[in-house]
C-alpha positions in Angstrom: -34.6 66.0 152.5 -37.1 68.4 152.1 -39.2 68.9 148.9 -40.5 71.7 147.2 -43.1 72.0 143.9 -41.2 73.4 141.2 -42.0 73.3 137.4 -44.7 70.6 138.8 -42.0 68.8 139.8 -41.4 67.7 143.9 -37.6 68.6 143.8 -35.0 69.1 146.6 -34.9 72.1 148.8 -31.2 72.1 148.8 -29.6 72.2 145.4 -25.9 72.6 143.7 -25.0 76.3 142.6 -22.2 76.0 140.1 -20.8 79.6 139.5 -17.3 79.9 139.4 -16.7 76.1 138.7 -14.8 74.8 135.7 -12.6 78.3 135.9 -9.1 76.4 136.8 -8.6 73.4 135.0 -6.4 72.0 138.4 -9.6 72.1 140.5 -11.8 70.1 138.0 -11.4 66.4 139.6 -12.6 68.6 143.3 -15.5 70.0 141.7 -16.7 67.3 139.8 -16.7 64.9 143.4 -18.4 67.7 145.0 -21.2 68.0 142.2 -21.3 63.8 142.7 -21.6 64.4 146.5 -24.4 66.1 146.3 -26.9 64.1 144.1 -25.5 60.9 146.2 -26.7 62.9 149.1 -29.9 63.7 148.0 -30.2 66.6 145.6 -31.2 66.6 142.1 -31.6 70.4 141.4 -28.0 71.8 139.2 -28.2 75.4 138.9 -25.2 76.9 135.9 -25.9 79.4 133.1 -23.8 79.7 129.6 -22.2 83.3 131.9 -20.4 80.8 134.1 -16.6 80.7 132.7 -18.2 81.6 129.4 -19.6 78.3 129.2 -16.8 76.0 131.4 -19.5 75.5 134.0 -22.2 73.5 131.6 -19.1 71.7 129.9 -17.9 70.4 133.6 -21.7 69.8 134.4 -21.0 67.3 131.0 -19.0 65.2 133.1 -20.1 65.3 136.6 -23.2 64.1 135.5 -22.1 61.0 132.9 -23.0 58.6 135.5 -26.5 59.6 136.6 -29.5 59.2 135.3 -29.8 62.4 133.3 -34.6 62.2 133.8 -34.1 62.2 137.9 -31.9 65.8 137.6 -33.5 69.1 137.1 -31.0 70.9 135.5 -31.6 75.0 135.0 -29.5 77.4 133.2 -29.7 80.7 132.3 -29.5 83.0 128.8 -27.6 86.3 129.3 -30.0 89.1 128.6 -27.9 90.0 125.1 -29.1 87.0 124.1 -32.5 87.3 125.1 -33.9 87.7 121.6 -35.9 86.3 118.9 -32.9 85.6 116.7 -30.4 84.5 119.2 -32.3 82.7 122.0 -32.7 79.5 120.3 -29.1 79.9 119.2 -27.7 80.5 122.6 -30.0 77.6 124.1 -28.6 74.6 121.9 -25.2 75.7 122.7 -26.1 75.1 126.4 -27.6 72.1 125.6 -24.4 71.0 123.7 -21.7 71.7 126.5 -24.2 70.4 129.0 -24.7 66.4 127.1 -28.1 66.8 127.2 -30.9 67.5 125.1 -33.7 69.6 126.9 -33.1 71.9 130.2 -35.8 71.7 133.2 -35.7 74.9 133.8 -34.2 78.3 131.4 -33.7 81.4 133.2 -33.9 84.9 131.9 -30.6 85.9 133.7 -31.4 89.6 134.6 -33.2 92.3 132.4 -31.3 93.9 129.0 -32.8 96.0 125.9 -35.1 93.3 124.2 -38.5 94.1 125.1 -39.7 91.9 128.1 -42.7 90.3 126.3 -40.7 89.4 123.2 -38.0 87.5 125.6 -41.1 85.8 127.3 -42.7 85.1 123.7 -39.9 83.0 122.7 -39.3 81.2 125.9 -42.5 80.3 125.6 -41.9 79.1 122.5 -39.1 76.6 123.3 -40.8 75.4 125.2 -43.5 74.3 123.0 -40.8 73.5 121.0 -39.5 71.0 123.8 -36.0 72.4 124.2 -37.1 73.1 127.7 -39.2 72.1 130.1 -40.5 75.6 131.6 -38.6 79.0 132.1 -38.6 81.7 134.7 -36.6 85.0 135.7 -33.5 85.6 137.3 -32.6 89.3 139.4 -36.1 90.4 139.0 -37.6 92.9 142.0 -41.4 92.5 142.9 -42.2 95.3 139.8 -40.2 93.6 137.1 -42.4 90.3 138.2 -45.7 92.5 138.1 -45.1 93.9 135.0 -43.9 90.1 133.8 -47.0 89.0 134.9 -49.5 91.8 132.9 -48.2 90.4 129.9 -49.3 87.3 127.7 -47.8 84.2 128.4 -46.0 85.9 131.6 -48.3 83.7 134.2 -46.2 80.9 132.7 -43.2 81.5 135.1 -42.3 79.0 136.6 -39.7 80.6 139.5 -37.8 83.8 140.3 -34.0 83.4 141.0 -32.7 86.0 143.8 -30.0 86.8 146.1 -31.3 85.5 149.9 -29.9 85.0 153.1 -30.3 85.3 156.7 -28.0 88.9 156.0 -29.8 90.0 153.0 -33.3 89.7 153.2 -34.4 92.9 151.2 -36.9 90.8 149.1 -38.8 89.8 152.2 -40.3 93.1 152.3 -42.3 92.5 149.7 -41.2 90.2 146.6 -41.1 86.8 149.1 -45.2 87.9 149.7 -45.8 88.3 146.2 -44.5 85.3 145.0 -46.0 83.2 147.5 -49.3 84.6 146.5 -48.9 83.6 142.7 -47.4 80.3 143.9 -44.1 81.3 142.0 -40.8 79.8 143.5 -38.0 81.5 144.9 -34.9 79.9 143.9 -32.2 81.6 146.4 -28.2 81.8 145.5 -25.8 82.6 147.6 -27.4 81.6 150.5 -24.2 81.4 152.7 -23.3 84.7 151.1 -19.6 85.3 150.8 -19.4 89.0 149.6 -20.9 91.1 152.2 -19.9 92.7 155.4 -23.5 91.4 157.0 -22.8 87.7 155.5 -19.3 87.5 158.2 -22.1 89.3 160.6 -23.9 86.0 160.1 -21.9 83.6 159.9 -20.5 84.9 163.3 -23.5 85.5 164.6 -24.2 84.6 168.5 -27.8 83.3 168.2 -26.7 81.7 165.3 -24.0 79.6 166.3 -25.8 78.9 169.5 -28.8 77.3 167.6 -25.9 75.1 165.2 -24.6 74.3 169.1 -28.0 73.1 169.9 -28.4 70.8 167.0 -24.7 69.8 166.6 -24.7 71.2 163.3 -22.5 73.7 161.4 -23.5 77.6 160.9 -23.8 77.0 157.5 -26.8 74.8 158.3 -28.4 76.7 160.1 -28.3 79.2 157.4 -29.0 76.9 155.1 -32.8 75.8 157.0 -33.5 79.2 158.0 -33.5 79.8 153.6 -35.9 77.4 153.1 -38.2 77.5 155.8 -40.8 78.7 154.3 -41.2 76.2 151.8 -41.1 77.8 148.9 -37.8 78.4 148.7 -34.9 76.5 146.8 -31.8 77.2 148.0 -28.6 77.0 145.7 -25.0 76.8 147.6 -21.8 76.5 145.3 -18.8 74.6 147.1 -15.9 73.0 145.3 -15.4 70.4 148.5 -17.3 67.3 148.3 -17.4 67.1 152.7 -19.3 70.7 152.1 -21.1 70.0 149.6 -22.3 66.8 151.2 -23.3 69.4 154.7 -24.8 71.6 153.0 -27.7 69.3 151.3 -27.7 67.7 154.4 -29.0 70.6 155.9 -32.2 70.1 154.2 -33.4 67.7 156.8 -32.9 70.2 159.8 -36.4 71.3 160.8 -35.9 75.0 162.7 -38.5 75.4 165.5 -40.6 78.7 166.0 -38.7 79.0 168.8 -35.1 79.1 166.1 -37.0 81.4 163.8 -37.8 84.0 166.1 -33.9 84.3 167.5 -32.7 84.7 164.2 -35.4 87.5 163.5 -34.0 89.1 166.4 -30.8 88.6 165.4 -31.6 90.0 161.5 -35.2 90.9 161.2 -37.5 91.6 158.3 -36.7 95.1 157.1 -39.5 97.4 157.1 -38.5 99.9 154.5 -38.5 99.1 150.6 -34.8 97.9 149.6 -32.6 98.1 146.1 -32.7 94.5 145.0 -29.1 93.1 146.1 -28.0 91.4 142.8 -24.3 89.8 142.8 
């Protein structure tokens, strides 16, 4: 399994996206096995937020995770941005922390810009985590000027990662934001990395060079798609499946080395764009 620096931690390239789970009560035993096959395979990056099922997703993290060791995880979730304030942050924080069983977070996300003035959401992030309520915080649907203007202000080199929309059918931030991160060393954590919602994710899934590369390795698409994310090595990517057999694939895919050769069919396939792109937020 790959590795990548985040936080100043070495954690796994391939993490567990948890949006949408712990909606249907019927479905809880499935996604709690598929949360368990994925640290048993290797990963030990949980990506939620208190937005999930208003709070279901950290309360079903609660129990997926009874049985591990909670210091080996690096658990992230996010605020909502009406909650990114000076008198509701902390507030909003030790609720996570409650429905989640645990009492610090890795990693706190800014989930996407709202009305509170950047630097006073920064200010009190920074503040928790002086506090020790969390380990380090970064930014979540932020385009390569939100992170400039994050990082003019005091206390805003302290980011610790950008969270984005990626995949081999969406690359829009590789025009510019990928570069600019990599330059300041600030992780990209990528979700929906399979896609899902798109007309171009189908396009990749059914892709040609695609499957003929999964053919090559015996591998699935998803993969495939899963390597090309992280290739770069700076790149955490977060897939959400409810199926343990999936869940266990896709972190397996983090031990699938694409060769140059690999890289440059899929950039045939769906190159770099070379015009400036709205930042694809889902």
């Amino acid at each position: 399994m790959k590795k990548i620096k985040l936080a100043g931690r070495k954690v796994s390239a391939i993490g567990i996206g948890t949006w949408h789970m712990g909606d249907n009560p019927a479905e809880e035993q499935s996604e709690i096995a598929a949360i368990r096959a994925g640290i048993d395979a290797g990963a030990d990056v949980i990506d939620t937020a208190e937005m999930y099922g208003n709070g279901k997703s950290e309360s079903l993290l609660k129990k997926a995770l009874l049985t591990y060791d909670r210091d080996k995880l690096f658990l992230i979730s996010k605020v909502l941005p009406n909650n990114a304030s000076v008198e509701r942050m902390e507030h909003s924080l030790d609720a996570s922390l409650d429905r989640l069983g645990t009492a610090y977070l890795d990693l706190y996300l800014y989930h996407w810009r709202g009305k509170f003035p950047l630097s006073e959401t920064v200010n009190e992030l920074q503040r928790l985590v002086e506090k020790g309520k969390i380990r380090s915080w970064g930014v979540s649907n932020f385009d390569t000027s939100d992170m400039k203007e994050l990082w003019s202000l005091p206390n805003g080199n302290m980011v610790a990662a950008n969270e984005d929309l990626y995949n081999l059918g969406n690359r829009g931030i590789d025009y510019d934001l990928v570069k600019w991160q990599q330059a300041h060393e600030i992780p990209l954590i990528a979700y929906s990395p399979l896609g899902g919602y798109r007309t171009s994710d189908s396009q990749m899934i059914k892709d040609t060079k695609v499957r003929k590369i999964a053919e090559k390795y015996q591998v699935s698409v998803q993969q495939v798609l899963l390597a090309w994310t992280i290739r770069n090595k700076t790149t955490i990517a977060i897939p959400q499946t409810s199926n343990p057999a999936h869940m266990k694939a896709n972190i397996e895919a983090g031990n699938l080395e694409l060769t140059e050769e690999d890289l440059q069919l899929l950039e045939q396939a769906f190159p770099e764009p070379k015009v400036k792109e709205p930042l694809a937020i889902r």
